[in-house]
N, C-alpha and C positions, 0 to 999 in steps of 0.2 A: 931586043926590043919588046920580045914579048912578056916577058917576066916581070920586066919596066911598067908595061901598060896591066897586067894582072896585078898588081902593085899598088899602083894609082886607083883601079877598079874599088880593089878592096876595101882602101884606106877611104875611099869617097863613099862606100857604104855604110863603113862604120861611124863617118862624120854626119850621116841621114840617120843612123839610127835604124839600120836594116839588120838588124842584128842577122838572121838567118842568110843573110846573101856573103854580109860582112863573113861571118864563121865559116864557111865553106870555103871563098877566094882565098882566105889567111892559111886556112890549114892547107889547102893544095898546092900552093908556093913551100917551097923546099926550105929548112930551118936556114941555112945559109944564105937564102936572099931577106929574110927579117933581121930587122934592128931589135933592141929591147922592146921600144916604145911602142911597136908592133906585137912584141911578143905582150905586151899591156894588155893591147888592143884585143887581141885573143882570147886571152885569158878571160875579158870581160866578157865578151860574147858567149865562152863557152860557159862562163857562171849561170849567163842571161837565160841558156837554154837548155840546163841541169847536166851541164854535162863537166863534171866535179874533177875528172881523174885527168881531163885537157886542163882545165886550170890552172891543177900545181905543179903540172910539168911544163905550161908554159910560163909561168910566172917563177921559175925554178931555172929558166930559159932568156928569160927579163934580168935577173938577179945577175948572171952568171957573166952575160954581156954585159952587161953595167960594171961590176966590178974590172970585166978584162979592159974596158975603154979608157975606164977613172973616172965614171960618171957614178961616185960614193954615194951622193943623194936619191938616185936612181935606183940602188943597188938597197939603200937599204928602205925604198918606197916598196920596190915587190916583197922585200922580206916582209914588212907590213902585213899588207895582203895576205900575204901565204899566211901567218899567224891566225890572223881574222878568218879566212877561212876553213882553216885545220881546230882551229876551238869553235866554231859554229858544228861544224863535224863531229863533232867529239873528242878528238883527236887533243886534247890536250895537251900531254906529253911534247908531243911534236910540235904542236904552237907554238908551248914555250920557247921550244928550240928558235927557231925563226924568230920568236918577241927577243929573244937574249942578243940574236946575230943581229938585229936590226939597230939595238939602242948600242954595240958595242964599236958598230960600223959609224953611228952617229957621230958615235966619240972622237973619229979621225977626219970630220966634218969640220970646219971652219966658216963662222959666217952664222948667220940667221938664216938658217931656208924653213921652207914649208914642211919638209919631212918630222923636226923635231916637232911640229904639232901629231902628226901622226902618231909619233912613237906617243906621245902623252895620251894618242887614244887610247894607242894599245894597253898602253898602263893602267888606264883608266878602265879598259874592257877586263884586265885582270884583275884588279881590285875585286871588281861585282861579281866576278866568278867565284871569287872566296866569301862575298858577303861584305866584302868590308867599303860599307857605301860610305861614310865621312871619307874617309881617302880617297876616295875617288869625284867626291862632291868637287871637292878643292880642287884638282883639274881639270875641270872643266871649265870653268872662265879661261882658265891660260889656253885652251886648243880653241876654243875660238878669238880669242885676244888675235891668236900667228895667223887665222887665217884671215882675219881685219885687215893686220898689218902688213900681211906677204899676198894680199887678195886672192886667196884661195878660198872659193866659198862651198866648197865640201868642207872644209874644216869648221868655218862659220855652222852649218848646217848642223855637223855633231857635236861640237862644243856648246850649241843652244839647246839640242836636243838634249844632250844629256844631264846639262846643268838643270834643266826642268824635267825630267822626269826623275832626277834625285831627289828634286826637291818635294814630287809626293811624299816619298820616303820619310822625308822628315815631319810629314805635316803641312806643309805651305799647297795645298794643291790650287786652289786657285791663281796664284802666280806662276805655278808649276803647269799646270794648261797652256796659261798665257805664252809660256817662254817656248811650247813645245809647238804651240801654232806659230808663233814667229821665225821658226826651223822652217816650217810648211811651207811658209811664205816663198819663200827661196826655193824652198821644190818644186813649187805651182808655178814661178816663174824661172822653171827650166836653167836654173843657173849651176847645178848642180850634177854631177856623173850619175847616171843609173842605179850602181849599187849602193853610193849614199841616200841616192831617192830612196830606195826600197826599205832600206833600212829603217831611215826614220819614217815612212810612214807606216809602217808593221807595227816598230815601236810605242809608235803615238797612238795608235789603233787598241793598243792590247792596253797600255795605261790607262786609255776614257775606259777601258772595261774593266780595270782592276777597281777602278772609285765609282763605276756606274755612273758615271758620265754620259748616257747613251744616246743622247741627241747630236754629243759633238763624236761620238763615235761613228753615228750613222752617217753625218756629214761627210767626216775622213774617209770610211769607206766605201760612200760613191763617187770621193777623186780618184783612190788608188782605183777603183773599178775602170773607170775613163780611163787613169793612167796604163795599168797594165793592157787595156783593150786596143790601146793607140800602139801598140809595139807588136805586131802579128809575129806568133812563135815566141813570147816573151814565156817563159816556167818559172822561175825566179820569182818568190812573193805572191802567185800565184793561189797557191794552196794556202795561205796566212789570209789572202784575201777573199776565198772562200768559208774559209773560218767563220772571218767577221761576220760576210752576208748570214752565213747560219746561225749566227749566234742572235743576230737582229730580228731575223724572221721568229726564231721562236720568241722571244720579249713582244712580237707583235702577233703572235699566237697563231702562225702559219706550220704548225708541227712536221707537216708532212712535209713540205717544199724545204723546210733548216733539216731535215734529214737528208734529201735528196744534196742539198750545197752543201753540206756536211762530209758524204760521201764523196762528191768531189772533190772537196779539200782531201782527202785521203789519195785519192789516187793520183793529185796532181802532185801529195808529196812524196808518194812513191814512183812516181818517174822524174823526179829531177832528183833520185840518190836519197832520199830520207830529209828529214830536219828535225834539229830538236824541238819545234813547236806541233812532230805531229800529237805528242801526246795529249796536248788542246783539242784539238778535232774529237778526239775520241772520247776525251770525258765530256766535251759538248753534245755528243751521239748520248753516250750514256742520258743527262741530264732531260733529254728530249724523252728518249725509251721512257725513262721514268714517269716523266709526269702525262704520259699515252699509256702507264699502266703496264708497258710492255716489262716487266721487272727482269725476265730473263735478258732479255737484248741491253736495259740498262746495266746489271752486273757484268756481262763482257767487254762492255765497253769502256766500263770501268777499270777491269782487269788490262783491256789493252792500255788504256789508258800508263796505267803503272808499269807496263811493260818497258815502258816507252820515256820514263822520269817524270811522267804526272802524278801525284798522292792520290787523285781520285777521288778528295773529299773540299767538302764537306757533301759532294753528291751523294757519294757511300754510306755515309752516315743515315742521312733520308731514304736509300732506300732500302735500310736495315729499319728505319722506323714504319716504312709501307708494307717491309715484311713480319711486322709483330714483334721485333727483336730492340725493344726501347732501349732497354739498359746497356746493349752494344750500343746504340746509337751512340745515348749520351756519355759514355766512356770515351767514346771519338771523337766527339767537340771537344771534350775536358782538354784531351789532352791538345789538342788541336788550337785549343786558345791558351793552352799554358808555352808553346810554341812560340806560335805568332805573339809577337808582342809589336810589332811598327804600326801607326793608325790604319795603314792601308790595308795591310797582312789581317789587322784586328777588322774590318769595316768587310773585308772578303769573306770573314766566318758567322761573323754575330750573328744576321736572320737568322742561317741555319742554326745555329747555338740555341737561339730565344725556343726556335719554334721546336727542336727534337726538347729540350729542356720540362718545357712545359708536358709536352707528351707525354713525357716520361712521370711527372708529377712533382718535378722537381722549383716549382713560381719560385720558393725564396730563391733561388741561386739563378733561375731568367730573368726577373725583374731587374737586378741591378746591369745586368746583361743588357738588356732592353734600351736603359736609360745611356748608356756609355755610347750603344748604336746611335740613338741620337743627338746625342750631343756630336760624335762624330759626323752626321748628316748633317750638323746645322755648319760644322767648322767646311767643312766639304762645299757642300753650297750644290752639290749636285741631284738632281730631284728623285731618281730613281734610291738614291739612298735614302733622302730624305723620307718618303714614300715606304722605306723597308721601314724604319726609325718609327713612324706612327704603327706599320703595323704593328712590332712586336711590342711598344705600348698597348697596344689596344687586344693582345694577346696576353699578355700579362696583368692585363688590370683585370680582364674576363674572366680571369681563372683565379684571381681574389674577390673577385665579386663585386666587383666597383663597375657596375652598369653603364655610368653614364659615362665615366673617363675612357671605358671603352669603345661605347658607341662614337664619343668626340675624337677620339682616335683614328678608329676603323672609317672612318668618315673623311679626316682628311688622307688619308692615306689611298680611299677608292678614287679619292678627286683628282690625284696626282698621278697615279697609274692610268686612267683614265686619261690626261693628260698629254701622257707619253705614249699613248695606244696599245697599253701592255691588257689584253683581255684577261688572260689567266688570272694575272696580279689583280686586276681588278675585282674580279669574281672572288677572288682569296679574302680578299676584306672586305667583301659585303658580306661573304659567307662570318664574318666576326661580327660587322656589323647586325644582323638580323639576330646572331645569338644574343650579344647584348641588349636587344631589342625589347628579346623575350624573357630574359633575366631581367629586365628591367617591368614586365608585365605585359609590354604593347604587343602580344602573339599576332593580332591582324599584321602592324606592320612588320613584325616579324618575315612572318608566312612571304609577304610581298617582294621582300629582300634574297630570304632564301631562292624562292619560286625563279626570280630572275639570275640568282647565280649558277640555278640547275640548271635553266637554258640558256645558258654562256658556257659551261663547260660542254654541257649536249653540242654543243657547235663546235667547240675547240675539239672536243674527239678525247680528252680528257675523264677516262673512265675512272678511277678511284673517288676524285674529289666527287666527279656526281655522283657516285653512288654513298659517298659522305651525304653529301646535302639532302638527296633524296629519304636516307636516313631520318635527318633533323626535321624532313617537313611529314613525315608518316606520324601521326601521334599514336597511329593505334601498334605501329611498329616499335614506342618506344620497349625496351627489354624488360621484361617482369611486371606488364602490363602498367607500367607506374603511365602515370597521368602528366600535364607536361607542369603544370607546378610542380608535382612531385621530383620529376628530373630537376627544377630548377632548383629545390630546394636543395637535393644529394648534391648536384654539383657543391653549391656550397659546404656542404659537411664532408668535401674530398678534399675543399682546400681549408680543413681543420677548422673554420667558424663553427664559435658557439651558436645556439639556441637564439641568445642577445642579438649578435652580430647579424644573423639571417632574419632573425623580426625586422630589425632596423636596414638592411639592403633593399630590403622586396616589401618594407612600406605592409607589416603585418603583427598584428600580438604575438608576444612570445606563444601563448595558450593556440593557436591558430599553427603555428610553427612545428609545434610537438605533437598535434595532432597529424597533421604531415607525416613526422618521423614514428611513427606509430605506424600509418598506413608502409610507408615503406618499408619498415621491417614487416611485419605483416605480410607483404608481399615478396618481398625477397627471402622471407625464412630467413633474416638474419636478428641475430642477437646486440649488433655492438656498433658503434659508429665506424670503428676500424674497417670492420664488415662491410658495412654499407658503400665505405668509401672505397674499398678493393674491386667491389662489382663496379662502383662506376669505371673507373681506370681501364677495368678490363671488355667495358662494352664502348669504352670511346665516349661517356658523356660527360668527361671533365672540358 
């Protein structure tokens, strides 16, 4: 009787969703009073509470009973499982194992049941392990079609999940959003098991971040936060959900607190056994250090980063260019966008691309760079790309000399970070904006623009950029005592304009123009335009 009523106990915890009561009573009961469907039940719980190495001995336990009963559908549901777990793990090899025993058991299956939707996840989860997203596109309506027809709405759940967030891949992201909230939908109303929950919204979480989506990311993850908060002792998705909060707080320019959820993203995924997303956490630490100036803390965190199956770039890149080293930088984009070629892969690199590019001195090879970012923002439709898309127009046109196209840039692009509450970004294109200002003649409002992105990074804790800014507003600070027309003029003759071309920008006579360039060789003790234009590069006034 007693075993009976510890039984019952169990099984009514894990139908409440007490994960930690549920795990305890299942595992104290002896393997010989569990069924499979218990050994399910386990299994799930001890996933719930990181505890990896209960899982695939009980779901190895699931399997084993299934087969001995004749319950084949059963038998090849935990193979399932085990697959999906053992490739989250890394475990590869051994997945496959499991993904082969699962679709060969299928085979001796009769009937429509629900499992052959599984098996098509799995196929589908293999596919994008090797890259090969069209094959995998294509099953995805049929695993949600079986779980329509067989009313299983975890399979509903990942066959809409999936099908839209392939369909970023190809381009379609706005429908691709659409289809991946409509997954949600069914998570929010609890129709679904735990570990599909999690799944998909981790999934749907890191997608709004691959397109910079971050409105509907910041939405998603203050459900998964309610969600994981309502399940006391939940680990599972945990550490992905600290991820995101850190990733949000620094776009809203809280550096210090996305460090601190940062680091707990770390250690929550170091107690539930590792994951292959922590390598995220860690170049998101990096990206933080970075732009706090911290350069040493941003290179290890980098380096963990890659330890871990992150590239670490295009973080690495930037802060190869904060540390003087341009021509690494931009050797790291090159390749890094000869790589990437999907809209999304390409839409994740560009800013950084436009912005070390130009650093480097390289506009003709940014500019078209630039233009491609927006046109992708516009196909997107998401703002925060949108918002990258005018900056690095309004980066590229500043460094050909086109004033105004810059300032009209730099301008909708503050409007839109602004918008989205992103202070850093914001400050980042006023700081273009005021220089076009000043290329353009207007230094009052210049001065005005700058002065207020100095104390916007003063606030953020953002040391480099203000001490960039503070640079641009000292004039008696400019290098080789040049004058700030003087600077405006070098800029121009860094980005190869004649004589002609710089009369006609800055609205001056040729005769006016080369009196200029007379003062600044004069002052820089240089002989040759080549000259001139290597000291600018090398003082930062391109």
């Amino acid at each position: 009787m007693g075993v009976i009523e510890d039984l019952r106990r169990a099984r009514n915890s894990y139908e409440r969703r007490e994960w930690v009561a549920a795990y305890r009573a299942l595992s104290d009961l002896q393997d010989e009073d569990l069924d499979a469907a218990d050994f399910e039940a386990l299994a799930t719980t001890a996933y719930l509470l990181g505890r990896r190495n209960d899982v695939v001995q009980a779901l190895q336990r699931a399997h084993q009973i299934s087969l001995a009963t004749g319950a084949r559908p059963a038998a090849v549901r935990a193979a399932y499982w085990l697959a999906i777990v053992l490739w989250q793990a890394g475990e590869i090899a051994v997945g496959n194992g499991w993904y082969a025993r699962a679709a060969r058991i299928l085979d001796e299956v009769d009937g429509d049941v629900a499992e052959r939707g599984y098996v098509l996840d799995a196929q589908l989860m293999s596919h994008v392990l090797k890259g090969e997203f069209a094959e995998a596109f294509g099953l995805a309506p049929q695993i949600a079609e079986y779980g329509r027809r067989l009313a299983d709405p975890d399979l509903v759940a990942l066959g809409v999940h999936a099908e839209g967030r392939l369909m970023l891949y190809s381009g379609q992201v706005a429908h691709g959003l659409e289809r991946m909230d409509e997954a949600l939908a069914g998570v929010m109303a609890g129709e679904v098991g735990p570990i599909t929950a999690g799944r998909v919204y981790c999934s749907t979480i890191e997608a709004c971040q691959e397109v910079s989506d971050f409105g509907r990311a910041g939405q998603w993850t203050r459900a998964l936060t309610r969600w994981c908060d309502a399940q006391p002792g939940l680990l599972a998705y945990t550490g992905q959900c600290a991820t995101h909060r850190g990733q949000l707080l620094r776009l809203h320019g809280a550096f210090a607190e996305a460090i601190q959820e940062l680091e707990r993203a770390l250690e929550r995924y170091a107690a539930f056994g590792g994951d292959p997303a922590v390598g995220q956490a860690h170049y998101e630490l990096g990206e933080t250090h970075r732009l706090l100036g911290d350069l040493a803390s941003a290179e290890r965190s980098y380096d963990e980063a890659a330890e871990h199956g992150h590239p670490g770039q295009p973080g690495r890149a930037l802060l190869w260019l904060a540390q003087g080293r341009a021509q690494d930088a931009a050797a790291a984009v090159r390749r890094l966008l000869a790589e990437r070629q999907g809209p999304v892969q390409r839409a994740q690199i560009l800013p950084a691309a436009v912005h070390v590019l130009v650093a480097a001195g390289d506009v003709g090879e940014a500019s078209p760079l630039a233009e491609e970012l927006h046109d992708l923002a516009t196909r997107f439709d998401c703002s925060a790309l949108r918002a990258a898309g005018h900056h690095a127009l309004a980066l590229t046109a500043l460094s050909s000399g086109h004033a105004g196209e810059a300032a009209e840039s730099a301008q909708r692009s503050l409007e839109l970070w602004a918008q989205l509450s992103a202070p850093y970004d914001t400050a980042r294109s006023r700081v273009v904006l005021g220089r076009a200002m000043r290329l353009a003649g207007d230094e009052h409002s210049a001065q005005g623009e700058l002065q207020t992105a100095l104390s916007e990074f003063d606030a953020l804790g953002a040391g480099p950029d203000r001490r960039h800014v503070a640079a641009l507003l000292a004039a008696d600070e400019h290098p080789g005592r040049l004058t700030a027309r003087e600077v405006e003029v070098l800029r121009l003759v860094a980005t190869g304009m004649s004589n002609s071309e710089i009369a006609d920008t800055l609205t001056l006579s040729q005769k006016t123009v080369a009196r200029h360039l007379s003062n600044i060789f004069t002052k820089l003790d240089v002989t040759s335009r080549t000259a001139a234009a290597a000291f600018a590069y090398r003082h930062d006034l391109t």
